[in-house]
C-alpha positions, 0 to 999 in steps of 0.5 A: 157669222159665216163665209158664203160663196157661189157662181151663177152662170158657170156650168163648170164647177171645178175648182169651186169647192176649192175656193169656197174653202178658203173662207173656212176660217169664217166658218170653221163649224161646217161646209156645205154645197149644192149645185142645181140640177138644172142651171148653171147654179152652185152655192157654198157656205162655211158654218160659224154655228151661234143658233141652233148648233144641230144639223138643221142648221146646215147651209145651204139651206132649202125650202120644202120643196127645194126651189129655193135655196140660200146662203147666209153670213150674219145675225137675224135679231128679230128672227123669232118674230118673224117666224110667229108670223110666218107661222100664222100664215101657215109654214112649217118650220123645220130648225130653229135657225134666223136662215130658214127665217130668211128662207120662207120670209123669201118665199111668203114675201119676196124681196120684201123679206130683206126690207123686213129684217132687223140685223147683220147680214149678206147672202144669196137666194136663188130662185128656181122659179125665176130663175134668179139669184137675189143678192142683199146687203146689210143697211150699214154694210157690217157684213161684207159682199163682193161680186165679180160680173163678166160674160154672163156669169156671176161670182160672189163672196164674202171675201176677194180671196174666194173669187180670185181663187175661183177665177185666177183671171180677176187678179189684177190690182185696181190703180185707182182704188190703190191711189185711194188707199194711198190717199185715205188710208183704205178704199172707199165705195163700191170698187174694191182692190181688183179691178174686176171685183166689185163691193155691194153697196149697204143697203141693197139688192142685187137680182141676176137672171140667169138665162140673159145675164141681166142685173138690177140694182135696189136700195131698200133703205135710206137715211131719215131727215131731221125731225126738229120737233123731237124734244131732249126728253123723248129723244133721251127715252127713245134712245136708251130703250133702243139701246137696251132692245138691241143689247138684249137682242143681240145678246141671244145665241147657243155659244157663250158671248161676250163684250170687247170693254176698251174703256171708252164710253161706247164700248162701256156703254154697251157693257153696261146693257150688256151686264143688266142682261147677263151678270157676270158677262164676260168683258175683254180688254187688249193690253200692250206691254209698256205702253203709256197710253193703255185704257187698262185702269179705265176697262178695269173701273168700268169692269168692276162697277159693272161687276163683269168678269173681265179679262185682260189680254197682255200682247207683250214683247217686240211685234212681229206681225207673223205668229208661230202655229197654224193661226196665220197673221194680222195681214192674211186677213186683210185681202184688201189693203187697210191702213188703220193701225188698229187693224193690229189690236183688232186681231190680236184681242179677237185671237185671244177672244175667239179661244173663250167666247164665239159671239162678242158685242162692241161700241162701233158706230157710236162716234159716227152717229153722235159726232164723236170725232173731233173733225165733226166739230171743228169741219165747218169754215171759220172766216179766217180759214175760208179766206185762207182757202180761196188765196190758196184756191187762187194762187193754184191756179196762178201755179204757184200754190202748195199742194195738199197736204201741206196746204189746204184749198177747200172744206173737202181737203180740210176734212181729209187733212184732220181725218188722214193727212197722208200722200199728196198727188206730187209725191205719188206721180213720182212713187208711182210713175205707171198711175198718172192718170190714175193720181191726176184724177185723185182725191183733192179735185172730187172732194173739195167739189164734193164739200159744196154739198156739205153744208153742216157737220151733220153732212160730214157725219154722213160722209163718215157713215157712208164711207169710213165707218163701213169701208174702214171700222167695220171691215176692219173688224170683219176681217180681224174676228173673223180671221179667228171665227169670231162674231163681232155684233154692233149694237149701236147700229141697229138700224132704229138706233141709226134712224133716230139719231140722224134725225135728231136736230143739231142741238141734240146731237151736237159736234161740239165739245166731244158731241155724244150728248145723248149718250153721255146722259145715258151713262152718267147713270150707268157709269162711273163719273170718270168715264164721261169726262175722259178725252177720247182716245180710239182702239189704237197702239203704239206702232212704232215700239212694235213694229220699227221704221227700219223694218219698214223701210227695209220691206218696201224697198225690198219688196214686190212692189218694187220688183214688179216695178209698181214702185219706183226704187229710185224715187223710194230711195229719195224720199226715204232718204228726204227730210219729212214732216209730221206726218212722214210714219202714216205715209210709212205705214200706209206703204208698209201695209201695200207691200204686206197686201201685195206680197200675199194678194197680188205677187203670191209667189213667196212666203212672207218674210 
């Protein structure tokens, strides 16, 4: 993994190397850049070196006769088979990197390179030729990529913070994707916390002519559909040959690698490949001091049935986000606003990972595709609650409903109620009296129309795919491992893995009963019997022993959001001061979070306290 940057269109470059460098804690190996001789064009990388540590391997990378060059974050797993046949079909390779794979694949097929690559991946090719810049994206969106276009200019990175840094101007919070935030508890799409920065969607390609200022958009990838003449037995081998494929293809690299083992099934699992491949792999586990509710006995079983070499990270003491040394803290990473708790665990076990190993291998994508969420299961309308919400539906438009959340009016409400019951509009219009428009034309509207689309709970595990997987878990875990120059690989969502499981029929892929049908088989031949049968309970810690409500409450009314007036004190200190319900500590959290991303992203005049 790596952190790529670069500006097509702009012939000043100053300032740039400058923002390139704020990524270099993606890449702490190397930095490299190169601008054109003969276009507005200047590319920049920071290297995380995994293959071929040489100097071959530095970016950005050419071809022989340097009309086209790349920049590149992310992990080609079918690299070598690609370089076979490039190889037969006469090119000459001069490192052993998945880059220069990517590089003359470009050169001998085009943009059908990106439709031939199996892994984790963004980058940018320009080409001198056409005088274009290709950008691509990942079919699940591991890897991140954003761009700022305006004025016939176009800006890329892999974090926000390298454009805000290149053009000051783009520093201009997005009210609607903060609406959102405060919604959902993160930002969903393709909008990003800026109003002039923009995600590149999973899945696509971005071409940029440079003398017009022209863009196209391409997806080059889609979901499959439902195969119902897939019988269990096939569907069972299938699965568990993808899924010792990838292990074993993900586990290639010149670093040492390791597995993040939480105890769940998922990371378990792939544990388990893992170790088949690599005996005595290293497997880490993030342990909280006092904390009840630790997976620490089940990492450890796992661990030793698998005879891993385990180690278990102790965070101990009350948590204070900001950490002594050079390395920074858990909110420096998030250039965008993230309201998961697990955004903490997730930092601090890739800290402690990131010292031993460079590359480490995780479960995520498991509860997406094999409906492992208990709101997969329970999503689809009984009689009794779909009279309830058409009552509802109606006495809202009499004006006398209740609103959201303490009230449902649809399945898209009852979704966002089992997923993040968080603030409703009424309470915003007040916190955030400059958003109206913005809160008015919020959540609860689109998504119960939405819903009418979403016919089964596979729709919902869609949804799921398309927006919390890859907007909350994965960025989450981007911005957490990366912080420390930590690769994080995703078995499970190798795209054959992903298009076999979408297609399966709902009686073997069920989101009943905990759902992971298939993936339960698989371990209850590869683990022990315990871990099959344990509820689950997701990478989490306990907030509130770490991090107190006073110390909350006491930032935010405090903070830049109020100073700037953003937030209103009068209305802050009433529903500080209100009786709250149940889920009072997220909608804390969630604002908590705002004034942390606020204080260093949007208001960066002061260190945070």
């Amino acid at each position: 993994m790596c952190g790529l940057f670069g500006v097509a269109g702009r012939r000043d470059h100053t300032g740039l190397r400058d923002a390139a460098l704020t990524l270099r804690h993606r890449g702490p190996d190397g930095f490299g850049e190169w601008a054109s001789a003969t276009a507005p064009v200047y590319l920049a990388h920071c290297r995380l070196a995994i293959i071929d540590l040489s100097e071959a391997g530095r970016q950005p990378m050419a071809n022989a006769d340097g009309s086209i060059q790349i920049t590149y974050n992310g992990e080609i797993y079918n690299f070598r088979e690609l370089r076979t046949e490039l190889e037969a079909a006469g090119h000459r390779f001069q490192s052993h990197t998945d880059t220069e794979t990517i590089v003359l694949g470009y050169q001998q097929w085009g943009e059908g390179i990106v439709e031939r690559l199996r892994g984790i991946f963004a980058f940018a090719i320009w080409d001198s030729r056409k005088g274009k810049l290709l950008l691509a994206r990942d079919r699940l969106g591991v890897k991140p990529l954003y761009y700022a276009l305006r004025g016939g200019e176009l800006a890329f990175a892999s974090e926000t913070r390298a454009l805000l840094a290149a053009s000051p101007s783009l520093r201009a919070a997005s009210p609607s994707a903060l609406v959102q935030f405060l919604h959902h508890g993160y930002i969903q799409g393709s909008q990003s916390a800026w109003q002039g920065i923009h995600r590149l969607p999973p899945a696509t390609m971005m071409t940029f002519d440079v003398a017009t200022g022209a863009t196209t958009l391409t997806r080059y990838w889609s979901k499959p559909v439902i195969d119902s003449s897939t019988s269990a037995t096939d569907a069972l081998s299938e699965l568990t040959a993808l899924l010792d494929d990838a292990v074993r293809e993900e586990l290639v690299a010149d670093v040492p690698v390791g597995c993040f083992l939480s105890g769940g099934l998922d990371s378990s699992l792939v544990s388990s490949f893992a170790a088949a491949h690599s005996p005595r792999i290293r497997t880490y586990f993030a342990d909280f001091e006092g904390w009840q509710g630790s997976e620490r006995g089940d990492a450890q079983r796992v661990a030793e049935w698998l005879g891993t070499n385990h180690h278990v990270e102790n965070i101990g003491g009350l948590f204070s986000h900001a950490d002594a040394g050079d390395e920074g803290d858990v909110f420096d990473a998030y250039d965008e606003p993230n309201g998961d708790e697990a955004i903490i665990p997730t930092w601090h076990l890739s800290r402690a990972i990131g010292r031993r190993v460079k590359v480490a291998l995780s479960g995520d994508g498991g509860d997406e595709l094999f409906a492992g969420y208990k709101r997969h299961g329970t999503i689809m309308p009984t009689p009794r609650r779909q009279l309830a919400w058409q009552v509802e539906s109606l006495r809202r438009r009499l004006g006398l409903g209740r609103e959201w959340p303490q009230s449902c009016a649809g399945t898209g409400e009852y979704f966002r109620f089992l997923m993040c019951p968080a603030f409703a509009s009424a309470e915003l219009r007040a916190l955030f009296p400059a958003w109206q428009d913005e809160i008015d034309a919020g959540a609860p509207a689109r998504e119960n129309a939405a819903a009418r689309t979403r016919r089964d709970p596979r729709d919902w595990q869609l949804f799921d795919i398309d927006t919390y997987l890859v907007d909350n878990n994965l960025a989450r875990m981007d911005r957490g491992s990366m912080a420390h120059g930590l690769e994080v690989r995703v078995p499970m969502l190798d795209h054959r893995i992903v298009e076999l499981a979408l297609a399966l029929p709902a009686t073997l892929n069920p989101a009943s009963e905990g759902g992971k049908l298939l993936l339960r088989r698989i371990a209850g031949q590869r683990l022990p019997r315990e871990i099959l049968d344990k509820p689950k309970q997701g990478f989490s810690f306990p907030l509130h022993r770490y991090l107190r409500p006073e110390q909350m409450q006491a930032a935010v009314s405090m903070g830049v959001l109020v100073e700037n007036g953003l937030l209103d004190r009068n209305a802050l200190a009433a529903w500080l001061a209100a009786a709250h319900g149940s889920n009072h500590p997220l909608k804390l959290w969630l604002l908590y979070v705002m004034e942390q991303w606020a204080l260093r992203w949007l208001y960066p005049r002061r260190k945070a306290a």
